[in-house]
N, C-alpha and C positions, 0 to 999 in steps of 0.2 A: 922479347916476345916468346921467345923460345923455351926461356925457363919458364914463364906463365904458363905455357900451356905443357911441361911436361908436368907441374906443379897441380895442375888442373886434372892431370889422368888424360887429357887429351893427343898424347901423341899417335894415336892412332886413327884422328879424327881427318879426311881429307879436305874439309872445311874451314877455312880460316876468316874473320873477320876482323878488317882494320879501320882505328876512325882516322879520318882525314883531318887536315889543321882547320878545315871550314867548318868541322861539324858533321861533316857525311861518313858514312859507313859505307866499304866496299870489301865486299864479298868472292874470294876466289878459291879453288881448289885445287890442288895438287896432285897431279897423278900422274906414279911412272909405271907404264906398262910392261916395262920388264921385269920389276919387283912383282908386276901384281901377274904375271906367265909365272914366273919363280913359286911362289907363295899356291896356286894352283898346282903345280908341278907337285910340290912338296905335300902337298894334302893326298896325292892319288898315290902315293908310295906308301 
């Protein structure tokens, strides 16, 4: 999954979706607040 989506251009996407073996799609997000305090941090310098 991981190469899919750096494949895809998507590694920057916080959104991930996976199908399940029944057929269902679940949808979740990723998000570390430290990266994202960091990545602010780094823009106001």
């Amino acid at each position: 999954y991981a190469e899919w989506q750096f494949e895809m251009g998507a590694q920057a996407n916080t959104q991930h979706v996976l199908d399940t073996e029944e057929g269902d799609f679940l949808t979740y997000e990723l998000f570390d607040e430290e990266l994202e305090v960091r990545a602010v941090l780094r823009q106001a310098h």
